[in-house]
C-alpha positions as CSV (number, residue, x, y, z in Angstrom):
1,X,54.0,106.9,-16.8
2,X,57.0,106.5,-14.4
3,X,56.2,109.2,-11.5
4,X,59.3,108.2,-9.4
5,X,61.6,109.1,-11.7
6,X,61.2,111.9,-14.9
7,X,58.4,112.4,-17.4
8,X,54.8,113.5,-16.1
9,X,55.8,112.8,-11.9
10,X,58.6,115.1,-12.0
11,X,57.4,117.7,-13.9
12,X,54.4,117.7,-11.6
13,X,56.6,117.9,-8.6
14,X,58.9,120.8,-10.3
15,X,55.7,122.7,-10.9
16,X,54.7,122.5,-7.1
17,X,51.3,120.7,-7.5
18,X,50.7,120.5,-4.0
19,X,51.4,116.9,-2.0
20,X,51.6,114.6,-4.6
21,X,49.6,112.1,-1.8
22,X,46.2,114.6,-2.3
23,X,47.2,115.8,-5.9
24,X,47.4,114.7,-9.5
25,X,50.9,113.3,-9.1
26,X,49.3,110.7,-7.2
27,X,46.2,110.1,-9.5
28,X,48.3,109.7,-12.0
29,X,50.7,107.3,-10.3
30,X,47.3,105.4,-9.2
31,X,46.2,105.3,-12.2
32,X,49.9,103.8,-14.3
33,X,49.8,101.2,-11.2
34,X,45.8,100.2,-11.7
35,X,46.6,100.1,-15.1
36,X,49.6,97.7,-14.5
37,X,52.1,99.8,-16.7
38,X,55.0,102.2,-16.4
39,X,54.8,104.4,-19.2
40,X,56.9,107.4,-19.5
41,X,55.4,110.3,-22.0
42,X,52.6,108.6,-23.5
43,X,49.2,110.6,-23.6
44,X,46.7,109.6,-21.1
45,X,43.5,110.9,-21.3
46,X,41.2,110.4,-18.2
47,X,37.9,110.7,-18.2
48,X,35.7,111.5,-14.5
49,X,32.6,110.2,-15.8
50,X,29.1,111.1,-13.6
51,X,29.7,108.0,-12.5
52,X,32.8,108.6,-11.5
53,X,34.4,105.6,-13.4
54,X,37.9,106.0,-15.2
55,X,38.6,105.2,-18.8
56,X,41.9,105.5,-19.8
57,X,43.5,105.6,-23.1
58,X,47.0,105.0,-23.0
59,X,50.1,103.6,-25.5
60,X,53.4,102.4,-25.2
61,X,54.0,100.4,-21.9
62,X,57.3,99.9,-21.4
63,X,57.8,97.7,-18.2
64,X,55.7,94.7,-17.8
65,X,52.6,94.6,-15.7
66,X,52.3,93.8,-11.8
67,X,49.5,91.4,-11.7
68,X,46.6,92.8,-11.3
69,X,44.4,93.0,-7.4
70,X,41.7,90.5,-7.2
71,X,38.6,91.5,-8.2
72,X,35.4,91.8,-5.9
73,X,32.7,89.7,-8.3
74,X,30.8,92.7,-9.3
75,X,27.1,92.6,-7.1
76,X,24.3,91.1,-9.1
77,X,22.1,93.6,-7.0
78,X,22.1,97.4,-8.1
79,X,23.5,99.6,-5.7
80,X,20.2,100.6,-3.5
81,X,19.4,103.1,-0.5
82,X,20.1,102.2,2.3
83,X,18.4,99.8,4.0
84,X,16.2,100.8,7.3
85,X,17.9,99.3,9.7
86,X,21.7,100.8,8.0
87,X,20.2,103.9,7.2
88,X,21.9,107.1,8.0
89,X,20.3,108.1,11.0
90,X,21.5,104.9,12.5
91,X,24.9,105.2,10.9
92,X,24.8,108.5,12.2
93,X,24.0,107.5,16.1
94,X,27.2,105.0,15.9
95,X,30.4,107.0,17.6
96,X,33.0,106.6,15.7
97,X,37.2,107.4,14.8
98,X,38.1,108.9,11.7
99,X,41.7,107.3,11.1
100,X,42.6,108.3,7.9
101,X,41.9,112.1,6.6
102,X,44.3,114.3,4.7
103,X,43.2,117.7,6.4
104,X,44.4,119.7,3.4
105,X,41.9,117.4,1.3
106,X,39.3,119.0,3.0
107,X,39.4,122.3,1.9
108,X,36.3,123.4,0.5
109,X,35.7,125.8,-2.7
110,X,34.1,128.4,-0.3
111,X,37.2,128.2,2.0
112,X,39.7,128.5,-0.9
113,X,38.1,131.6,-2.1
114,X,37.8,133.1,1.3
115,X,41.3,132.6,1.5
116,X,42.7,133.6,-1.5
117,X,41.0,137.0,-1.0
118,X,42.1,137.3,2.3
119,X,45.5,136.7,1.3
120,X,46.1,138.4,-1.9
121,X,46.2,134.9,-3.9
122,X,44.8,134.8,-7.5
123,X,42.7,131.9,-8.0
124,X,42.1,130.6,-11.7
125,X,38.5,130.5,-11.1
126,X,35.7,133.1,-12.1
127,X,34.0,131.7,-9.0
128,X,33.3,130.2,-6.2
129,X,30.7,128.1,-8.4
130,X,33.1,127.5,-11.1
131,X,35.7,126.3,-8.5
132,X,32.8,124.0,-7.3
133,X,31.5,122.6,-10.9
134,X,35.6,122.2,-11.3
135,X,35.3,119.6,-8.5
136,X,33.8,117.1,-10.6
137,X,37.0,116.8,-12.1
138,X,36.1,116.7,-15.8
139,X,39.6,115.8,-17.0
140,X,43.0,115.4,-14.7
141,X,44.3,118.9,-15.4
142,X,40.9,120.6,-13.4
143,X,42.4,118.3,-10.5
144,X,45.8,119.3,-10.6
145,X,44.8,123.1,-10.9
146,X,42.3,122.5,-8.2
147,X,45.2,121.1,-5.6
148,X,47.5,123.8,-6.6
149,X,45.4,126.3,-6.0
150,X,43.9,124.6,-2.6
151,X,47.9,124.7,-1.4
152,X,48.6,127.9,-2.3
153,X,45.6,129.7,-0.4
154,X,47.0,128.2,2.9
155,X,49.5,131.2,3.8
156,X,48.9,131.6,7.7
157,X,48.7,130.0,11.6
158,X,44.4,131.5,10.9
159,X,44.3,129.7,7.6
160,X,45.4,126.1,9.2
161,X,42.6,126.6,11.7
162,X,39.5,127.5,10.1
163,X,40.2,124.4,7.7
164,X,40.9,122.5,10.0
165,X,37.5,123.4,12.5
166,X,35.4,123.2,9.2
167,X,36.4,120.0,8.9
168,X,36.0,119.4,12.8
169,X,32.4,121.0,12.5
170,X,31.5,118.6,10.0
171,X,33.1,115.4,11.4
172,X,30.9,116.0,14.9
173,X,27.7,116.4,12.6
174,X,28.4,112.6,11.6
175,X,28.9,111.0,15.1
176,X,32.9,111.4,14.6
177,X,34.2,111.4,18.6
178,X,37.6,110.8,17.5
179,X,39.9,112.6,14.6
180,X,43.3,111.8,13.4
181,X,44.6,114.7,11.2
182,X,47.0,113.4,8.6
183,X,48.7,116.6,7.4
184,X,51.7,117.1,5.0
185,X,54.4,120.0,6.0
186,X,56.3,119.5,2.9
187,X,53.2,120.7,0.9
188,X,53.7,124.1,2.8
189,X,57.4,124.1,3.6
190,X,58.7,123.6,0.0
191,X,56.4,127.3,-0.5
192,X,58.3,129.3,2.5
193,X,55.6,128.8,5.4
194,X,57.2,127.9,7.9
195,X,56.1,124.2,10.0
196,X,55.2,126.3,13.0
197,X,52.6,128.4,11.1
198,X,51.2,124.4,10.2
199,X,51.4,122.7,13.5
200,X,50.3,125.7,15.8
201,X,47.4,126.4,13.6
202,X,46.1,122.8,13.3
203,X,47.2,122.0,16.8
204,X,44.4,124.9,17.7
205,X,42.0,123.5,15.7
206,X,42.0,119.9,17.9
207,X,42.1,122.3,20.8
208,X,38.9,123.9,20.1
209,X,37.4,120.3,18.8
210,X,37.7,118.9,22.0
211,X,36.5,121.4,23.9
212,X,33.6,123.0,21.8
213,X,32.6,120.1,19.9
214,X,33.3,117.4,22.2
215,X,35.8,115.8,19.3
216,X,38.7,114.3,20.6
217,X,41.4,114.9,17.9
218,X,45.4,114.6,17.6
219,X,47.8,115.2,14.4
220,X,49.7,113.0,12.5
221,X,53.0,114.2,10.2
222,X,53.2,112.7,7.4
223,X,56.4,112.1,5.3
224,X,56.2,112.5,1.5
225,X,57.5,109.3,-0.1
226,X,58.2,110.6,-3.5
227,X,60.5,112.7,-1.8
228,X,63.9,111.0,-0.1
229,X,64.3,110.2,3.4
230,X,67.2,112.6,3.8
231,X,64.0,115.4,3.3
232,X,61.9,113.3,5.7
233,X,64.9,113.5,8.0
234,X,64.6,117.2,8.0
235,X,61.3,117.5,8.3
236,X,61.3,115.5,11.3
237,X,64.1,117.7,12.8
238,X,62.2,120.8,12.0
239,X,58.9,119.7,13.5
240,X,60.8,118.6,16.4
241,X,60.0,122.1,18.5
242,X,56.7,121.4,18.0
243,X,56.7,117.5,19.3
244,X,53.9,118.0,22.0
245,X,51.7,119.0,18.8
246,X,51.5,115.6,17.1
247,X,51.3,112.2,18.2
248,X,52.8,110.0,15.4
249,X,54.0,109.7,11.6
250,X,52.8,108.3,8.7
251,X,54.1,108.0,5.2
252,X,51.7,109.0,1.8
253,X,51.9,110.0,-1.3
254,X,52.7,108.4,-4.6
255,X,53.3,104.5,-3.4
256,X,54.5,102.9,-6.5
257,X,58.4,103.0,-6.8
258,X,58.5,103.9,-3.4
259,X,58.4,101.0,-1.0
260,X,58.0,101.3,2.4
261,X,61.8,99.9,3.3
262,X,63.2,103.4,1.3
263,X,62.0,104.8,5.2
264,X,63.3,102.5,7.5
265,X,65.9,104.6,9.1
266,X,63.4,107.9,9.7
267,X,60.8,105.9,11.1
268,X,63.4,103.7,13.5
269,X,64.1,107.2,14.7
270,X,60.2,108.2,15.1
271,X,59.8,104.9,16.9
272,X,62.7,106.0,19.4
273,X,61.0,109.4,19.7
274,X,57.9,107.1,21.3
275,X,56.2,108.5,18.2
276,X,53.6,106.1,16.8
277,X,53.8,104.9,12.9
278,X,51.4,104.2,10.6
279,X,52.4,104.4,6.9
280,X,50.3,103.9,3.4
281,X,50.3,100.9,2.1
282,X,48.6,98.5,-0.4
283,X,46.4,101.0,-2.4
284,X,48.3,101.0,-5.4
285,X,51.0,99.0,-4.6
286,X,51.5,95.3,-4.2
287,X,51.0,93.1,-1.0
288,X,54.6,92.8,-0.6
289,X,54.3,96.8,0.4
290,X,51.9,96.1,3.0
291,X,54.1,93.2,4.5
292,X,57.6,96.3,4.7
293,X,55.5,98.5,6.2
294,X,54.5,95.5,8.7
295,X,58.2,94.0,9.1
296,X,60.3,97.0,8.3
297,X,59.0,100.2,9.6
298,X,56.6,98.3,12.3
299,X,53.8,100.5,11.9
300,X,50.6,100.3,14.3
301,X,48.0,100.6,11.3
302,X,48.0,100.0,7.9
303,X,46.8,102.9,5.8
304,X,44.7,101.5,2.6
305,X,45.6,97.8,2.6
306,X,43.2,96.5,0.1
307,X,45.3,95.0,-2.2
308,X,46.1,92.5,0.7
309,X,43.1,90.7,-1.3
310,X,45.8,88.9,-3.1
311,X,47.8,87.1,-0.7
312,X,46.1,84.4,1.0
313,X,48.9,84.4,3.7
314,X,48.8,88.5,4.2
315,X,44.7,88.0,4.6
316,X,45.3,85.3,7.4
317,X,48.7,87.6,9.2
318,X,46.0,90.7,8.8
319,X,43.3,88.7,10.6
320,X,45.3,87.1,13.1
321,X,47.1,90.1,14.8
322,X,44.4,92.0,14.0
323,X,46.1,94.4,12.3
324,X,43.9,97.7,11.3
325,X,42.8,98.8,8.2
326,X,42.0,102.3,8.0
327,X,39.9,102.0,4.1
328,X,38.6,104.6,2.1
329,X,35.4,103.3,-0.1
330,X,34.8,106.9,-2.0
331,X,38.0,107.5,-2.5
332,X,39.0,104.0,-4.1
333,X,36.4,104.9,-6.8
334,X,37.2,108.4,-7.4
335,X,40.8,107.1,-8.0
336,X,39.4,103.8,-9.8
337,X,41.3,101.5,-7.5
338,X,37.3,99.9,-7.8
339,X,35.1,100.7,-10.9
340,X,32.1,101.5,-9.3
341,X,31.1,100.9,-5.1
342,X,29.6,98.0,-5.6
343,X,32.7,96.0,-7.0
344,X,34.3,97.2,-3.5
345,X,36.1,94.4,-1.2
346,X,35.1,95.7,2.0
347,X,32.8,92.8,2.5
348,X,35.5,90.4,1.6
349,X,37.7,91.9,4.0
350,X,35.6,92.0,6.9
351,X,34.4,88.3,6.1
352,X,38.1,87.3,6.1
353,X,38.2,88.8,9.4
354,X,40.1,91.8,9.2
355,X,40.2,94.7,11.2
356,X,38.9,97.5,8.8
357,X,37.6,100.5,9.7
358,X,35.9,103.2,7.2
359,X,37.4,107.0,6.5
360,X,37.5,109.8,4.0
361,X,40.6,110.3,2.8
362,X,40.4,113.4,1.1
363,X,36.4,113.9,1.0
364,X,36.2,117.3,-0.3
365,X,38.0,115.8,-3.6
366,X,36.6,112.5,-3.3
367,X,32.7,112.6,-2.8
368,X,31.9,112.7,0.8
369,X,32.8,113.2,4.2
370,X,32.9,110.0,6.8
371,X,29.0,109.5,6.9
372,X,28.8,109.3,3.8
373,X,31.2,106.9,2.8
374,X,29.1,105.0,5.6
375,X,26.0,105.4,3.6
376,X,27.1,105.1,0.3
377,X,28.9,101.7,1.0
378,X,25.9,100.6,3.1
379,X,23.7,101.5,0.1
380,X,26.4,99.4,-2.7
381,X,27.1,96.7,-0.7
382,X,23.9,94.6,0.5
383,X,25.8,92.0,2.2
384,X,26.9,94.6,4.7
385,X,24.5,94.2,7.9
386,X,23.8,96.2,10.6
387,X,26.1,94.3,12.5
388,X,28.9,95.1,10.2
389,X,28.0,98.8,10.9
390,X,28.6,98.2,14.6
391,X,31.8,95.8,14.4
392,X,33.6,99.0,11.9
393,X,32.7,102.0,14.1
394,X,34.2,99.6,16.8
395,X,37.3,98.8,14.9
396,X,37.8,102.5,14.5
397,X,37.5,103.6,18.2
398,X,40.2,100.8,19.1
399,X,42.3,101.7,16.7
400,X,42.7,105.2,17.2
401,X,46.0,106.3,19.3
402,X,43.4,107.9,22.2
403,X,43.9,107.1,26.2
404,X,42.4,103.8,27.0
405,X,39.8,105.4,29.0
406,X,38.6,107.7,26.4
407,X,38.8,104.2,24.3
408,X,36.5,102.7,27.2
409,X,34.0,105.7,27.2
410,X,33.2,105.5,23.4
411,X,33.1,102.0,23.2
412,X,30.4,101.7,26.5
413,X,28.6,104.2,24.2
414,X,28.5,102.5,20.9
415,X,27.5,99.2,22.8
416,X,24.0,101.2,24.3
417,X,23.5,102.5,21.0
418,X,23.7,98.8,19.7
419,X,21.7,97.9,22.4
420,X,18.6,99.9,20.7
C-alpha cells in the first residue's frame, strides 16, 4: 500500500479525509510500514479488536521489507493496576507538559454533534451514541468517516475554541501546567476556512487556559508531509499575519516516503523566523529519519522516536545530548506500532537514558487523555517505578518551549511533590 504516491493514499487525500497525520491515510501508512511492505491495491482488512490489537490480512508486497523495530521482550507479568505508590492520584499530583497533542484529535462525539448542528453539517451518524460506539473503530472505514466528519464540523473562529478549552479543561484535571497545541491548517485550508478563523480561535483558547485554568499553553503549526514543501511554503506565508499566535513548527503526517530532508528549506526559513522546530520522526519510519530531522532540519524535539530502539549509535547520540522524546504509549497500540502496552519500550528507553516524556497524541481517537496514558503504562509496565514517574513529568516541563522561569516554577513544584 504505497500512500506517497497513488492507490489507497491518494485517493484518501482526493477524498479530503481530514490530516492524513490524525486520519486513516496515516493508519494505513502505519500500518504498510509496521507490516514492512509497500503494497499498492491489495485488500487489507484491519481488525480493532477489544484489545485493541491489529490483524492484518494483506497480499502482494511488492517492495521488499524495512527491517523490522526491535521488539520489547513481551512482560512475563500481566498488565496489573497500578501500583500504590504509581497510582493515579499520585500521577495526578505530578505537574506536568503535554508536548505532543494534535488538538483536532481531541474532538469529542458530543462536540462533533454540537457542531454539526450548529453549523448545518450532516453527520453520518444516527447519534451521538452511535458516533461514540463508532470510536471503537470496528474496521478502518468507521475511522476514516469518523475524521472526515470531525474536520468538517470545524467551520468557525467559536468552533476552534470550545475544542480547544475542552481539551484545556481536561488537561488541568490531570495535573497538565503546560500545553503545546499541534494543530494542522491544511486540514481546514484545503475546505475554504481561512488560517485566521484557526489561529485566532485556538490562540483564544490558550488565552483563556492561562488565565482561568492556570494552564500555560502555546501553538504549534504543523506542516503536512504528504503534501510538498512548496504547500508548506505557503502555509507558512499565510500564517505569517498571525506569527505572535504560535511559537514553532512541526512536521506530521504520513512519515514513510516522506523523510524529514524533503523539508529542509521551509524549516531553514522557520529557523530564521526564530521559530522553534520539532518534527515527527521514528514512529513508522526508520532510525535514519530520526537522525534528518536531527542533522537536517535541527529540530529541538523529536516527535515519536521509538524506533531509535534499533540503532545502538542513535540510542547513545539520544542519551548524550539529551535529546527529547515526546512518546505516545496509547497511541502506539491503537496504531499497532506495539501489540499490546505491555510489549511497549518506554522502559528500555528510559533505561538507555533517554529523555522521554509521555503525551496523547490524539486521545479522543486513541484511548485516553495524558493521565491516562500515565496510568495505563504505569499499570503494563511493572519495571516503571515511582521514580520513573517523577524523572518523565520532569523531562516534560524542561522540554517544553515555556520562559525559563515558568520552567523553574513547575519544576520547584514537582520536586515538593516528590518530596512527599
Amino acid at each position: 500500500m504505497n500512500l506517497g504516491h497513488g492507490g489507497w493514499g491518494a485517493r484518501v487525500r482526493r477524498r479530503g479525509w481530514g490530516r492524513a497525520g490524525d486520519s486513516g491515510h496515516l493508519v494505513l501508512s502505519r500500518i504498510s510500514a509496521l507490516r514492512g511492505a509497500h503494497l499498492s491495491d491489495e485488500v487489507v482488512t484491519v481488525f480493532f479488536h477489544t484489545t485493541h490489537r491489529c490483524s492484518l490480512q494483506f497480499a502482494a508486497a511488492t517492495a521488499p521489507a524495512e527491517p523490522p523495530m526491535t521488539p520489547m521482550a513481551p512482560s512475563s507479568t500481566p498488565a496489573t493496576p497500578a501500583r500504590p505508590e504509581v497510582g493515579e492520584a499520585f500521577l495526578r499530583s505530578l505537574p506536568k507538559a503535554e508536548l505532543h497533542i494534535h488538538i483536532e484529535g481531541s474532538l469529542e462525539p458530543g462536540q462533533m454533534f454540537e457542531m454539526a448542528r450548529r453549523n448545518g453539517v450532516d453527520l453520518p451518524y444516527a447519534s451521538v451514541d452511535a458516533l461514540r460506539a463508532a470510536y471503537a473503530f470496528s474496521d478502518l472505514q468507521s475511522f476514516l468517516d469518523i475524521y472526515y466528519a470531525g474536520a468538517a464540523v470545524l467551520i468557525t473562529e467559536r468552533d476552534f475554541f470550545e475544542m480547544a478549552m475542552a481539551y484545556f479543561e481536561r488537561a488541568a484535571a490531570d495535573g497538565v501546567v503546560r500545553a503545546e497545541l499541534f494543530f494542522d491548517p491544511q486540514t481546514h485550508t484545503e475546505r475554504g476556512i481561512a488560517i485566521g478563523t484557526v489561529i485566532e480561535g485556538l490562540s483564544r483558547a490558550c488565552r483563556e487556559a492561562g488565565a482561568r485554568l492556570g494552564v500555560s499553553a502555546d501553538l504549534i503549526l504543523c506542516f503536512l508531509r504528504h503534501l510538498s514543501e512548496e504547500d508548506a511554503f505557503a502555509t507558512l506565508e499565510q500564517a505569517l499575519p498571525f506569527r505572535a499566535h504560535f511559537i514553532g513548527v512541526g512536521l506530521d503526517s504520513s512519515e514513510r516516503g516522506h523523510p524529514p530532508e524533503k523539508f529542509a528549506r521551509v524549516f531553514a526559513r522557520c529557523r530564521e523566523l526564530g521559530l522553534h522546530v520539532v518534527a515527527h520522526a521514528g514512529e513508522e519510519g526508520p532510525p535514519a529519519y530520526i537522525e534528518s530531522a536531527l542533522d537536517v532540519l535541527k529540530v529541538e524535539r523529536i516527535d515519536h522516536g521509538v524506533r531509535a530502539i534499533d540503532s545502538p549509535a542513535l540510542m547513545q547520540r539520544l542519551a548524550t545530548s539529551g535529546m527529547p522524546l515526546t512518546v505516545c504509549p496509547l497511541s502506539n497500540v491503537k496504531l499497532c506500532v506495539f501489540g499490546t502496552l505491555a510489549e511497549h519500550n518506554l522502559v528500555q528507553l528510559l533505561r538507555a537514558g533517554l529523555k522521554v516524556t509521555i503525551n496523547s497524541d490524539d486521545p479522543a481517537y486513541f484511548g485516553g487523555y495524558l493521565l491516562q496514558n500515565y496510568v495505563e503504562t504505569f499499570a503494563a509496565l511493572p519495571a516503571l517505578t515511582r521514580g520513573d514517574a517523577i524523572a518523565l513529568a520532569r523531562h516534560s516541563l524542561e522540554a517544553s518551549f515555556a520562559p525559563a522561569a515558568d520552567k523553574a516554577r513547575w519544576l520547584a513544584q514537582l520536586q515538593a511533590v516528590s518530596a512527599v
